[in-house]
N, C-alpha and C positions, 0 to 999 in steps of 0.2 A: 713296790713299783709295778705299776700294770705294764700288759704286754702289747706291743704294736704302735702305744701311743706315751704320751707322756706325761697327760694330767694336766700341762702349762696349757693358757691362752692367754698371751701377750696383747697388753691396752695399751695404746700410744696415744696420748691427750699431744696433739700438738699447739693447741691455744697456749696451752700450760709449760708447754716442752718435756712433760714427766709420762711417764712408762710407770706400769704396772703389771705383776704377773696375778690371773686368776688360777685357782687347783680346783674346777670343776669333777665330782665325784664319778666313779663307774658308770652308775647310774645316768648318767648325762650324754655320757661317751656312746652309750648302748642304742638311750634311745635316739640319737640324734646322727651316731657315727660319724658326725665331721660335713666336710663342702658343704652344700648348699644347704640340707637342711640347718645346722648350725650358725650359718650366715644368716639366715634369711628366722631365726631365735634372736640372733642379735639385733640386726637390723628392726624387727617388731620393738625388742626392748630398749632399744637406745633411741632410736631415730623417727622425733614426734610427728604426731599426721600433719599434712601442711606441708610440714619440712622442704624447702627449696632444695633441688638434686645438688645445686652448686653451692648450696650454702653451708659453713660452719657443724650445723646441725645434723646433716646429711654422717652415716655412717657408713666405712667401707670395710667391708670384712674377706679375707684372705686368708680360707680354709684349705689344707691338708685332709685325709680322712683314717681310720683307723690301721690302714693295709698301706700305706704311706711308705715307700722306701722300702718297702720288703724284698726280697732278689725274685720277682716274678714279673714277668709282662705285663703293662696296662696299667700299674700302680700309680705312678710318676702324674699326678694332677692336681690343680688347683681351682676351686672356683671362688669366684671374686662377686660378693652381693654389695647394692648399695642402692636406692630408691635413682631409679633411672634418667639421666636428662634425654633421654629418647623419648621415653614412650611417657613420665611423668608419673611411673607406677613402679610395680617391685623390677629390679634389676639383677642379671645373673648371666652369668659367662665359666664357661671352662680352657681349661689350656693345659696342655702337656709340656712336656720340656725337659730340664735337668733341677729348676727350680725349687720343685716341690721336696723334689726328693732331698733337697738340700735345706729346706727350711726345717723339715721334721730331725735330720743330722744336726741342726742347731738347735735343737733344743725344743720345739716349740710345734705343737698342734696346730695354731691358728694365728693371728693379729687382727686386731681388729682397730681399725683408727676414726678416732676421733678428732674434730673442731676444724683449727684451721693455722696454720704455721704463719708468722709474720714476712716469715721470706724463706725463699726456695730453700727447700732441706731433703738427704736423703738418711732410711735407716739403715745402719747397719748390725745386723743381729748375729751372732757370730759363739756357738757354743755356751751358749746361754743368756752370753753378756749382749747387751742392749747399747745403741748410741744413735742422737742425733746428730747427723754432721752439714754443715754446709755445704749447698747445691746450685751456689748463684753463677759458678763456672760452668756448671751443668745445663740450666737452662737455656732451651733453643737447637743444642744440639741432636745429631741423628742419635738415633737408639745405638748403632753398631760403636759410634765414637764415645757415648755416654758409658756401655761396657767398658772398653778399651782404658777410660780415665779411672773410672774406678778401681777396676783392677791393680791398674799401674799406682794407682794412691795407695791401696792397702794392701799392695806388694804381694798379690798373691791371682794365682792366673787360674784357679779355680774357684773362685768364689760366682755365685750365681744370682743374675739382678733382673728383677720386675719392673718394668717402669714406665710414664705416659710419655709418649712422645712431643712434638713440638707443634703436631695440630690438636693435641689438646691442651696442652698450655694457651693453644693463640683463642679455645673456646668449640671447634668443632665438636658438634653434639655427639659424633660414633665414631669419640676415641677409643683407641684398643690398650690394652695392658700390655704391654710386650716383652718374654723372656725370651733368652738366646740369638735374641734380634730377628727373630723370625717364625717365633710362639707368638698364638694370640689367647688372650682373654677378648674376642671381638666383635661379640655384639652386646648391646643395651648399654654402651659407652661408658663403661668402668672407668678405660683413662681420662677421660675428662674430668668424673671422678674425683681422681688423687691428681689432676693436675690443679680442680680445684682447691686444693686443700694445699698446697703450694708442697707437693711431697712430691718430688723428682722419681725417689726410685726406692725400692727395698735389696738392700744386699744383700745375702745369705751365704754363710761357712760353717761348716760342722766336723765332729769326730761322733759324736752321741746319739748315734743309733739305739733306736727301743729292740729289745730283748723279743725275740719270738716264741711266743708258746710253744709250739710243735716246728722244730727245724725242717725234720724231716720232712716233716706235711708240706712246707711249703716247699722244700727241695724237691720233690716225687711231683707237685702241682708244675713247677717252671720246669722240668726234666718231662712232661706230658705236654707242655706246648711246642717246646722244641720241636719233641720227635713228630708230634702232628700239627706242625706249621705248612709244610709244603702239602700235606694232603686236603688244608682245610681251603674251605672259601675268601680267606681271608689274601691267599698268598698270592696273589695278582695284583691286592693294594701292595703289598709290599716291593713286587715288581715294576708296577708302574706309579703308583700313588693313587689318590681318591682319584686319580684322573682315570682311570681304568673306566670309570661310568659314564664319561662321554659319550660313546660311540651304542653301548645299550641305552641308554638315556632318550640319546635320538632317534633312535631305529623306534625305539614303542611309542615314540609321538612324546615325551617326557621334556626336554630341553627347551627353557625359556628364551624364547627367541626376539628378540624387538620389543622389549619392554612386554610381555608375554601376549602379543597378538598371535604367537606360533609355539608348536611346542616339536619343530623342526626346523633346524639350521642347514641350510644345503653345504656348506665348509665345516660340518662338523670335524671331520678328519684333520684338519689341518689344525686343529687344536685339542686334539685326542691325547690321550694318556704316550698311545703307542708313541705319535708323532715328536713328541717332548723326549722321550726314550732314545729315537733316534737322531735326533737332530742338539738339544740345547742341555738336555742329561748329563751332569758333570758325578753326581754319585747319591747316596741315600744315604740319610741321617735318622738318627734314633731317639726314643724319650730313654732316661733310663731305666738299665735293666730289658728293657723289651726286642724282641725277636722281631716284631715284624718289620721294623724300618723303612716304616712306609713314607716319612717324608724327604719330600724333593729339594733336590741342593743342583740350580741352573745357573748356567754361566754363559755368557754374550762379551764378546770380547771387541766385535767390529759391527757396522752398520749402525744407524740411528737409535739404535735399542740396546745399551749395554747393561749389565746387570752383573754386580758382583753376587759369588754364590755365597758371600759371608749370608745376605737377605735370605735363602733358603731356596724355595720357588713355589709356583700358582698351586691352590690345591682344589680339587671340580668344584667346588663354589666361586674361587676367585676365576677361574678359566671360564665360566657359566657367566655369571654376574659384567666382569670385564669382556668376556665376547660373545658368547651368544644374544646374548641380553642387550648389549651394543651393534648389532650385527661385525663384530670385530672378528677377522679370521687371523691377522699376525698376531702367531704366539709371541714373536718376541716383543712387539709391545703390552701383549697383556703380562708378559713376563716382567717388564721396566715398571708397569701400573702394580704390579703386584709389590716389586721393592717397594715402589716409594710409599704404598701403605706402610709398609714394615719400617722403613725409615719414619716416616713421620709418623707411625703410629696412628692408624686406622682400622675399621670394619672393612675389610675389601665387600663385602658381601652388601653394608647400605653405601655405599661409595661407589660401587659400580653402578648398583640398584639405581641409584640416584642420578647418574650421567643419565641411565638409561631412558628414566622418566622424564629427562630434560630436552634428548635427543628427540622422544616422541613427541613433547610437545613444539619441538623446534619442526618439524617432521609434517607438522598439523599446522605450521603458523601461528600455533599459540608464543612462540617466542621467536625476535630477530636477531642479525646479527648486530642490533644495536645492544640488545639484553644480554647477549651473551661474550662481552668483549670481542668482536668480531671474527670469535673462532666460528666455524661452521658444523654443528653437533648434529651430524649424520649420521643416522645409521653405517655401520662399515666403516668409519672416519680413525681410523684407528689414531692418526695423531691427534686427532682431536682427545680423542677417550684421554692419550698421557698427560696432554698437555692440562687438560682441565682436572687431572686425578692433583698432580702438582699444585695449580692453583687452589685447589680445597687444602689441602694439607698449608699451604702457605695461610690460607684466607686472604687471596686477594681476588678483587675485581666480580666475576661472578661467582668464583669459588665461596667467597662468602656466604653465597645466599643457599647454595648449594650443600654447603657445610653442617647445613642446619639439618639435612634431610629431606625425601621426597616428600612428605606431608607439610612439615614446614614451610618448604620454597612455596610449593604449590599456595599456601596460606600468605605468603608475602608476597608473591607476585600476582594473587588472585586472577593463575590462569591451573591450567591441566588437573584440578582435583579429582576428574574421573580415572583419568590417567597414573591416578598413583598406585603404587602393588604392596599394600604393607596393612598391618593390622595392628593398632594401637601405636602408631604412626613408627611401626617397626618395618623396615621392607622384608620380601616375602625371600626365603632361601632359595633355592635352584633345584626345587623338589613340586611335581604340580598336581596340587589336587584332581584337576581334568582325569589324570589316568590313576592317580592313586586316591581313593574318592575320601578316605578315614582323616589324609589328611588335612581337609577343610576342614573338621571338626577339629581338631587339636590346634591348626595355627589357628581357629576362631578364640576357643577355650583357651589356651594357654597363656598363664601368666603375665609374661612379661614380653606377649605378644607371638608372632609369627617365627617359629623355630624347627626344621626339621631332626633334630637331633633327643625330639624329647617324646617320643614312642619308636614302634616300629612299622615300618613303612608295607601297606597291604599287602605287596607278590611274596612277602616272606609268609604269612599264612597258610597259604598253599606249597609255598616251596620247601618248607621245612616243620612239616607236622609233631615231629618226633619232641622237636625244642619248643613246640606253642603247649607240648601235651603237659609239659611241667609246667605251665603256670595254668593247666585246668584249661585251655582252650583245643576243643576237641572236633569243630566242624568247621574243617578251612573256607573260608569267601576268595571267591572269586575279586580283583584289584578292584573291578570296575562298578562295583556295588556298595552303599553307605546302608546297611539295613540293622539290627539288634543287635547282630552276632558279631558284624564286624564294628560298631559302638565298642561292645564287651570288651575284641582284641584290643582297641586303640586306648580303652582305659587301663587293661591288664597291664600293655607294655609300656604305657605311659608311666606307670607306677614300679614297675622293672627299670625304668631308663631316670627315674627320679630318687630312685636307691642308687643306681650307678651314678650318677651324680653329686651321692651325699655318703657312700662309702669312698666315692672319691676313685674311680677306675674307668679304663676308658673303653669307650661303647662301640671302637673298633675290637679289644680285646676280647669282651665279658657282655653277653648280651641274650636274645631269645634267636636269633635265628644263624646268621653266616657265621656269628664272630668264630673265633677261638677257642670260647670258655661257654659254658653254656649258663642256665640261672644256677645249678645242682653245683658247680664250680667256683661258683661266687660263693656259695654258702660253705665248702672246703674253703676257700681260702680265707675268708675272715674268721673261722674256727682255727685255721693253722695257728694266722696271722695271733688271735687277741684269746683263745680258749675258751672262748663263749660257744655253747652250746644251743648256738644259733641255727633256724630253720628258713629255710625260703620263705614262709609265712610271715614270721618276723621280720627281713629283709623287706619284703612288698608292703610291709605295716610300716616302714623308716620312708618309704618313698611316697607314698600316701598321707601321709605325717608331713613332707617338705612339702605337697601340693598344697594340702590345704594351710599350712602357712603362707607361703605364697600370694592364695587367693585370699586367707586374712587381709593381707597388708596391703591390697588392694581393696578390698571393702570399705578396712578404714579411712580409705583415701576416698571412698563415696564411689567407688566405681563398680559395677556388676557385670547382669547381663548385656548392657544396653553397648558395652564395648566388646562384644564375643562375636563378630561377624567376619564377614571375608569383603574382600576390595568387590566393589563392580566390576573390575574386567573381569573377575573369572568367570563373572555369570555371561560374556559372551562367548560365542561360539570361537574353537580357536581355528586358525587358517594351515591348512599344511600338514603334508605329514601324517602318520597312522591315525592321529588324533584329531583330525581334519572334523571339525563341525560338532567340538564334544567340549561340552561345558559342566559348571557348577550350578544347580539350582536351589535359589533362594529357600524354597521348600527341603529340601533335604537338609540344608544345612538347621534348619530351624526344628526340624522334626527330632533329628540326630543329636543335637543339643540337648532338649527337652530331655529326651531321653538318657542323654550324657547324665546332664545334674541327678536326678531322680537315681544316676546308680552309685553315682558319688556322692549320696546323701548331702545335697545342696539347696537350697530352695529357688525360688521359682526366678528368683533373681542371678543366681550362681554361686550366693553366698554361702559358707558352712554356717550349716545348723550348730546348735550349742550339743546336739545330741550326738552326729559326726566326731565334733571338738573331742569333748569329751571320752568318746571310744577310743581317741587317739592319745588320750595322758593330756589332751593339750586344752582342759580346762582355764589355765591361765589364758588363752587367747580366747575364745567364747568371754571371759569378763574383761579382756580389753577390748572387746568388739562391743558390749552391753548387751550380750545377749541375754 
């Protein structure tokens, strides 16, 4: 019996209604560790090129990773691959919660589902054993009441469920996967996904916990974050949430303001981390196992904005996205917009996005209020913002058109295409290349599009030398610079932040700069955790290995360079604010690229070389590519 993990990967043929278990060897385990990379092995191998995202064919995979359930901070994730109805290329999502740690208790490393079920069904996996059960009671309802019934069916009030909400059933393109009614798997539209595939929700219960190598190891590891929690940089999210970065965000010119014409909001304050703290703060909730309990649990009991704290509350993206982004300064309606993602199961992050670009072009006259069911989609409109977050999630009226996405709409309505902020028609996160310049290069590069979550962000270079010096980066760059050195950073930590990804731990815990844990700690813990005699080197060789999977499976799809750029707005000047008159230029991004592929051994297109492949064990993808 190996340690940490379990050997299982669970197949569910739903065309067929039959389940299968695979017992992939050590060997598998080691090199691929679990989450994304893992996903994104299957996904290549099952899921044919062409493949329609919503179709039958389409594969969704729902990985655990090595360190899974172990009693330490940051373990507790999932990520969810499956050929994207966003973007039309690879797809990938994380989420924390209590899920994961409960799927690896039942029994099981990964699922991986195939085809397409005749009528709504959910799984439920449960200490080994396997079941499909009908889900037609299920469909349409909120996330919180779809828990509530399951539970109450299988008579047991700890069991924990994944599931797509009801605006991916009805077809919006940036469904989210949602556990605990208020975790997202939520971007590149996963729940659309398994709503395609007529699979309501995954159950999970367990007692079957994997055996750990070194106890002690990882007891002395979770007994070092404790005691250095409150001294570390991490302990302010915990205090206030990711909302803590409001108020720095604005102040250095950073926050997306109006559809990103500004990267300063004059009411930042009034939607700040602090202001939430004091005003709609009902308490702080945890993934399992973890110390920092950074996320937000808000409660509205009177006024036009109520919100139960079962939904959780905003986190700086949805706060960003829902009001900056909208010029929206009531929290409590970005707090009501934030449920009704979580109720119906959405991206807060392209759903805000998308009001926003709707608002700009309404803003411009590009849209009336004939187009827009005679709401009036202003900047600052905050009812506006709920009321049309609702109608996307329903899909009615304009919500529909909107449901699709900013690049989409803009395609259907053949107006605002300049106007849209998204890269491989993903919208852009609440992170701005303007003042952190590395990351134009990575939302251009990156897979499955525009994601701040998948390197580390330039002022850490400078702010924390000692953590860049383990991964060999040894001359800090100033934020405001794209030149070789800080290329190097943004590939080094890109490939740090794609092991965390696919050992499956989370990038608030375990990272190169603020977190927690440092890279040296990741490599203690997966030694605790599995008794591999694993080095950081090997570690940055498993994240490096998920990219250029990734970028395979995009190749095969015919897609390269020619989709690796950034939106036109950024190349204009922004308005306001420390960042007043400071842009992206076409040139640097194109220079910084070049130079990207050529270190990621890519060719002139972005594609891995057969030679790349190969260094990586991953000759079998070079001969599914025909290299």
């Amino acid at each position: 019996m190996p340690y940490g993990y379990h050997g299982k990967i669970l197949h569910v043929d739903l065309t067929a209604g039959k389940v299968k278990v695979e017992e992939p060897g050590e060997t598998f385990y080691r090199k691929y560790m679990g989450g994304s990379a893992m996903g994104a092995t299957y996904l290549l191998k099952h899921t044919p090129p062409g493949a329609d995202p919503l179709g039958p064919e389409n594969t969704l995979s729902l990985m655990v990773g090595v360190v899974t359930g172990a009693p330490f901070s940051g373990q507790s994730r999932v990520c969810a691959t499956a050929k994207s109805p966003v973007t039309g290329l690879v797809g990938d999502s994380q989420a924390g919660g209590f899920w994961p740690a409960e799927l690896k208790a039942a029994g099981f490393d990964g699922i991986v589902i195939h085809g397409q079920a005749e009528r709504p069904v959910y799984l439920w996996v449960h200490d080994g054993e396997v079941e499909l059960r009908d889900a037609a009671h299920l469909w349409g309802q909120f996330t919180a009441d779809v828990e509530d019934a399951i539970r109450e069916e299988l008579d047991d009030r700890h069991i924990q469920i994944l599931q797509c909400g009801p605006a991916a059933e009805k077809g919006v393109r940036f469904g989210a996967l949602i556990n605990n009614a208020n975790r997202a798997n939520g971007r590149t539209g996963m729940g659309t996904v398994m709503a395609s595939k007529n699979l309501k929700a995954v159950a999970v219960r367990g007692q079957n916990r994997p055996e750990l190598a070194d106890p002690d190891a990882v007891k002395a590891l979770a007994k070092w974050g404790v005691d250095h929690f409150e001294e570390s940089d991490i302990y302010g999210m915990g205090l206030l949430g990711t909302a803590e970065v409001v108020l720095p965000q604005n102040k250095g010119g950073g926050l997306p303001t109006r559809n990103w014409a500004s990267g300063f909001f004059e009411e930042a304050e009034a939607i700040s981390g602090q202001r939430m703290a004091e005003t709609i703060l009902k308490g702080r909730d945890t993934c399992f196992g973890c110390v920092v309990r950074c996320k937000r649990v808000v409660e509205i009991t009177e006024g036009p904005y109520r919100v139960d704290p079962r939904y959780g509350g905003p986190e700086y993206e949805t706060i960003a996205t829902m009001g900056s982004y909208c010029g929206v300064s009531d929290l409590a309606a970005i707090a009501r917009a934030n449920q009704l993602c979580n109720m119906y199961g959405m991206d807060t992050i392209s759903c805000g996005a998308t009001i926003a670009w709707a608002m700009d072009c309404f803003e411009q006259g590009l849209l009336t209020l004939e187009d827009t069911d005679g709401i009036e989609l202003r900047f600052g409109n905050a009812e506006a913002l709920v009321e049309m977050v609702e109608r996307i999630g329903k899909r009615e009226g304009f919500g529909r058109v909107l449901g699709g996405g900013s690049a989409r709409a803009a395609e259907t309505l053949g107006v605002g295409q300049h106007l849209v902020v998204a890269v491989k028609n993903h919208e852009l996160p609440a992170h701005m290349p303007q003042v952190k310049r590395s990351l134009a290069l990575i939302y251009a590069v990156n897979p499955f599009g525009a994601d701040h979550q998948s390197h580390e962000h330039d002022p850490c270079y400078e702010w924390y030398p000692e953590r860049s010096a383990e991964l060999d980066l040894l001359d800090p760059q100033p934020a405001d610079v794209l030149n070789a050195e800080k290329v190097r950073y943004a590939l080094y930590t890109q490939r740090l932040y794609s092991c965390l990804d696919s050992v499956c731990v989370c990038q608030f815990v375990f990272g190169p700069a603020w977190q927690l844990y440092g890279p040296s700690q990741l490599v203690e813990a997966v030694r605790a955790v599995t008794g591999w005699n694993v080095s950081l080197w090997e570690l940055m060789k498993v994240g490096e290995r998920r990219l250029n999977l990734l970028r395979a499976f995009n190749a095969r799809e015919g897609i390269g360079a020619e989709a690796d750029t950034v939106p036109p707005k950024l190349l204009i000047p922004l308005q306001g604010g420390k960042s007043d008159g400071v842009a992206v230029t076409a040139e640097e991004v194109e220079a910084a690229k070049t130079l990207y592929y050529g270190m990621a051994g890519w060719d002139e297109n972005g594609r891995p070389m057969r030679g790349k492949l190969e260094e990586l064990a991953l000759g079998w993808v070079a001969d599914e590519l025909g290299l």
